[in-house]
Structures are given as C-alpha cells and as structure tokens.
N, C-alpha and C positions, 0 to 999 in steps of 0.2 A: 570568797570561798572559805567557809569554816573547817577545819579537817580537826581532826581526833587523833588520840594516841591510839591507834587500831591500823595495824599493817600485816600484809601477806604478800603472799610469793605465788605467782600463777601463771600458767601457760597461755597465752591466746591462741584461740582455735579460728582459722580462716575458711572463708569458701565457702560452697556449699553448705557443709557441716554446724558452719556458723551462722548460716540464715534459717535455715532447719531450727537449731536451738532457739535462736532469741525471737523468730516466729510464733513456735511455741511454747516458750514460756513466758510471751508478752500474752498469748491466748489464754494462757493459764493463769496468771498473776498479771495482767495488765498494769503497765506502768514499771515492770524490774527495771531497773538502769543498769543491770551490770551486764558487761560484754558476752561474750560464751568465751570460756575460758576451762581451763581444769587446775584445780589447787595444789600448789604443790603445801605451801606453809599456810595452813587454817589463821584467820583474822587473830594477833595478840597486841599485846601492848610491848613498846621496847623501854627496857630500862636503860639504855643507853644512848649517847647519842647517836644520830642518823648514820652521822658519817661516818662512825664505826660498823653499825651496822649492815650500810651499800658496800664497804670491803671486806670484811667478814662473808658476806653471801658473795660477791664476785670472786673472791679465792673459791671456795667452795665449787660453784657451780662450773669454771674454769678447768674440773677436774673430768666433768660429766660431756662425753660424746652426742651431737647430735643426733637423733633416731628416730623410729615411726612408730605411730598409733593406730591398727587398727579397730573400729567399733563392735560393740558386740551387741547392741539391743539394748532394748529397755529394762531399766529394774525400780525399785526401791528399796529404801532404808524404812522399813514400816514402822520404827521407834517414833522414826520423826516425818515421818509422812515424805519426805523425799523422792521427787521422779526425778531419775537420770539416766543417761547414756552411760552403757558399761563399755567397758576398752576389753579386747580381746587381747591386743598385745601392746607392749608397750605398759603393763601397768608395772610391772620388776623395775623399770627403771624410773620409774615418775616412786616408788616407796624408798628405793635406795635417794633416791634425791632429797626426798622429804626425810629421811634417817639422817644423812649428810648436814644439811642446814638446822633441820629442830634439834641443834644444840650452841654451846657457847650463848651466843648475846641474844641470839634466835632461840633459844629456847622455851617450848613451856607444855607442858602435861596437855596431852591430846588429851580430848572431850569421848570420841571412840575412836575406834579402830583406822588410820588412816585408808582410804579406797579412794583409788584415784580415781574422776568420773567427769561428767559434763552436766551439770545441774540443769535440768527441764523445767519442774515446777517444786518451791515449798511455801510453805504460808501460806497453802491453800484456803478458799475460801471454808469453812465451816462447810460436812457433809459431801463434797464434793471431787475426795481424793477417787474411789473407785471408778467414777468416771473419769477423771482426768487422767487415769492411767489405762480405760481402755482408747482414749482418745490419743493419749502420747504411743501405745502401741499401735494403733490403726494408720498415723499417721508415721511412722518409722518402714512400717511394708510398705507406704506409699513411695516412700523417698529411692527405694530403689537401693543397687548397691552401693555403699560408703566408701568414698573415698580415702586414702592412706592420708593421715595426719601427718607432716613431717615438723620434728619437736626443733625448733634448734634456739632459740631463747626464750630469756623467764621475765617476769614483770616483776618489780618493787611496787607495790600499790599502799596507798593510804585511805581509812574512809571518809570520807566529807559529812559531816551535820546530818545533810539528807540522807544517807545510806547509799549511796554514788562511790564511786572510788575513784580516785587520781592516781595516774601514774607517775610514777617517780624516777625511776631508773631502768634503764634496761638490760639482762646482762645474756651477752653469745655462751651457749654451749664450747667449748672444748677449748681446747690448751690456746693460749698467746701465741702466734708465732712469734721466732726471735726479733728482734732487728738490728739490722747493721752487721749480721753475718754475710760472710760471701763464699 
C-alpha cells in the first residue's frame, strides 16, 4: 500500500444515508473508492510529523460536542461540477470544526469557501452533469424521509497511490472524562 503526503479530517456517514450515497455515486462515477463521508479538513499535505499532527487535531476536536445532521437536498457547486447532499442543520458546527483545525500544523489556504456536504458525483464523465443532477434529484424524492445523522467522531485519512484513502486514526467528539476521580 503506497500512501501520499495527502491527509484529511472527515466524518463518516452510516446507514441509510450511506448506501443512498455511495449507490449513487458509484452510478455516477463508477468505481469512487471513497466512503460517504463529509469533510471536515479538505486533502493537504503535513509539514510536520504525524504524530504531532494526530495530537494537535485530538486536542482540538475534544473541544467539540457530539451533534446532529439533518439533510436538505441536492445541490451543486457549478464551478466545479459537483453533486451533493446539502445539510439542513448541522452545517455551524461541522464550519466551526473546520475553523478550529485549519490551523497550526493543519493549516492551509482553502481552494473555496468551506460547505459542509455529502459528495454524490464529481469528475463526471464529459457532457453528462445535467443529467446526473436530475437523476441525483429524482432519486433523493425517492429515498423518502432522511434520517438524523448523529456526528460524534472524525477520521484522520491518508490518500493511497490509487486515490483510496486509509484510515489512520480516529478521534471521539467531546471532552475526556477524568479518571481516578471519586
């Protein structure tokens, strides 16, 4: 397994929700490897070592309370041709999380605007975004009401050669309790 100086910070998405996505963006992009997920830290490179960077994001993220995602529909980023699932609620604290971490050793100049989301389809084939986006909205009425997301850890990811990514560490939402209090 080749991996790359290329790492992020992302939520997995379960259930339902996640067979929904990676259904349809295996329909749309045939062959994605990546999970359904939502980013919090977009793919960089670290200048540091690892393992300053797994405790630097575990302090960090140990600050931020468990919470819920509800879904809002489809959209995209027509810059870049992007279909995703928009979050109705839940997107304040997935931007405060991402303000939180893209800094110190995690840092580095967002590309655009962070939007927290559930990626559907990019890289689409040539010609074939306006359909893939009435087929990702036809297929979202289908799914019926969405279920509450509930957020409570984040993923350390690496990407492999292939464009795959490996997980690396995992970190719980909210504070340590003590130990050896009584």
């Amino acid at each position: 397994m080749d991996l790359i100086n290329s790492y992020a910070i992302v939520a997995y998405v379960a259930g339902p929700v996640a067979r929904f996505a990676e259904r349809l963006r295996n329909e749309l992009s045939p062959g994605c490897p990546h999970r359904a997920h939502i980013t919090v830290l977009a793919p960089r490179p670290l200048n540091s070592p690892l393992s300053e960077a797994i405790e630097f994001a575990r302090q960090r993220i140990a600050q931020f309370e468990p919470f819920d995602v509800r879904l809002n529909g489809i959209r995209n980023f027509s810059e870049t041709q992007v279909i995703y699932l928009a979050l109705a609620e839940g997107g304040s604290e997935f931007r405060a999380m991402h303000d939180v971490l893209n800094s110190g050793v995690l840092h580095q100049q967002d590309a655009y605007n962070y939007t927290p989301h559930i990626t559907l389809g990019q890289q689409l084939p040539e010609g074939t975004f306006d359909y893939s986006m009435r087929l990702s909205s036809q297929r979202w009425r289908q799914f019926g009401p969405p279920p509450v997301l509930h957020i409570d850890t984040l993923t350390l990811v690496q990407q492999q050669v292939d464009g795959s990514w490996k997980d690396l560490e995992e970190f719980a939402l909210g504070h340590v309790a003590a130990v050896g209090k009584t």
